[in-house]
C-alpha positions, -999 to 999 in steps of 0.1 A, spaced: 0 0 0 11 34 -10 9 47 28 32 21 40 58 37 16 52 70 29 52 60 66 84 37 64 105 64 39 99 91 70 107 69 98 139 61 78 149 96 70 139 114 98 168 111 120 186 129 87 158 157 88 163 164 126 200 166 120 198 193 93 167 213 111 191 210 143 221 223 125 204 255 117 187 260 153 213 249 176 245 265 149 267 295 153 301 296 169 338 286 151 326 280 110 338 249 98 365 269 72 378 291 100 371 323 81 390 311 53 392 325 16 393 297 -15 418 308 -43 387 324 -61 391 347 -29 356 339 -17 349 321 14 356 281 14 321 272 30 310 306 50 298 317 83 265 290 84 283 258 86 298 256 119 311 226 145 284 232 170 260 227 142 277 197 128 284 181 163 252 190 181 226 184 146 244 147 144 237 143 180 205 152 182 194 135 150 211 101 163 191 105 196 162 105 171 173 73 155 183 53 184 148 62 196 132 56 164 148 21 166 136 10 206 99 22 191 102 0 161 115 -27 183 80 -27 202 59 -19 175 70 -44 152 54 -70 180 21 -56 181 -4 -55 156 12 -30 135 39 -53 130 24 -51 89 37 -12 87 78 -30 85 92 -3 110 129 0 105 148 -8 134 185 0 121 194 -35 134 194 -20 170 221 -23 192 253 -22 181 246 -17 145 223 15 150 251 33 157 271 36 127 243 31 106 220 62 121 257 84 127 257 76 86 219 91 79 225 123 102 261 130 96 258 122 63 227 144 57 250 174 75 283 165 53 258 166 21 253 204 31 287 216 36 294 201 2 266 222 -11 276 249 6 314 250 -10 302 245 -45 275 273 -38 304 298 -25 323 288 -61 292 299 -79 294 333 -61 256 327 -41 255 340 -8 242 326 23 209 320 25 204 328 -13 179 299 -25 199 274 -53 169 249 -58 168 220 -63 202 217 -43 197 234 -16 164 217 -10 184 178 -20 220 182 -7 213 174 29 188 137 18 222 130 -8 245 130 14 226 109 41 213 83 12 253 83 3 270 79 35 246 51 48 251 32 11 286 33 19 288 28 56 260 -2 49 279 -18 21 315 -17 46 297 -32 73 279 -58 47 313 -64 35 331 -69 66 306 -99 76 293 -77 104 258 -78 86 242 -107 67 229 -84 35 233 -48 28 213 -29 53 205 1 30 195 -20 0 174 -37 25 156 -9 34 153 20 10 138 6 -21 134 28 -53 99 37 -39 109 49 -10 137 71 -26 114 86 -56 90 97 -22 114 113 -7 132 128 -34 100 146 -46 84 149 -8 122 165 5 120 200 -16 87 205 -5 91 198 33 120 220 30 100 252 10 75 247 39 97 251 70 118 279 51 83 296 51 73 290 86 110 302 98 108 332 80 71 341 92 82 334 129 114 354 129 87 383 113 71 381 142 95 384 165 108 416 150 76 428 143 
């Protein structure tokens, strides 16, 4: 059923959405580039992409997961067992699987963000569709990479991410991502209006 796809692409993504979202709430502080020009004299990521914001958005955003996996744990033993609730293979494995998702998701936006600065846009300066898919790349990436390693290493019996994410689920949340993101740009914009207002 098509709302299984939608329920089970969220619950596997969302520890990479409250990373990113976290990032921007919880940054500021030392940038990530130090301040630092690139040879086309223009900054090498800029003032939004900071270690607090890296650190903390992972953290919070593997909190998320780890939860995300005890709640599957017990819902997959009830009657809702038929909604396939991703657990991340709990403990261990949820660990570098859910650091992948969030700190993935996070490295995804600094990349955006340097290739952004070479273009000459400036913070906050909208470069759809990027800006709206860089953070869901990286985190579809970095768990393909970190899945296939541990797959590969015999610490997992099959590829957790090919497992998981089939092409529907990615299609969903390829085309659901931009939107989501449009949405909260609009409601964090109309908020801070407020505030000064």
């Amino acid at each position: 059923m098509w709302y299984i796809i939608i329920i089970q692409s969220l619950w596997l993504i969302l520890p990479a959405y409250v990373a990113n979202a976290s990032a921007v709430v919880v940054g500021g502080g030392l940038p990530l580039d130090h301040g630092r020009l690139y040879k086309d004299g223009r900054r090498i990521l800029g003032d939004g992409k900071t270690y607090r914001g890296l650190f903390i958005g992972t953290l919070l955003g593997m909190i998320t997961g780890f939860s995300l996996a005890v709640a599957a744990y017990y819902i997959n033993n009830t009657e809702y067992a038929y909604l396939g609730l991703n657990d991340f293979y709990l403990y261990p494995l949820m660990i570098p699987l859910v650091f992948s998702l969030c700190f993935g998701a996070l490295l995804g936006d600094v990349v955006e963000s340097f290739f952004k600065r070479r273009l000459g846009k400036e913070r906050g300066e909208n470069w759809f569709p990027f800006d709206q898919l860089d953070f869901l790349t990286g985190a579809l990436v970095l768990s393909f990479l970190t899945s296939s390693a541990l797959n590969i290493s015999g610490l997992t019996h099959c590829n957790w991410f090919l497992e998981s994410f089939t092409l529907w689920h990615i299609l969903f949340l390829m085309l659901v991502t931009p939107i989501l993101h449009v949405l909260s740009n609009l409601i964090h914009a109309r908020s801070k209006k407020k505030k000064t207002s």
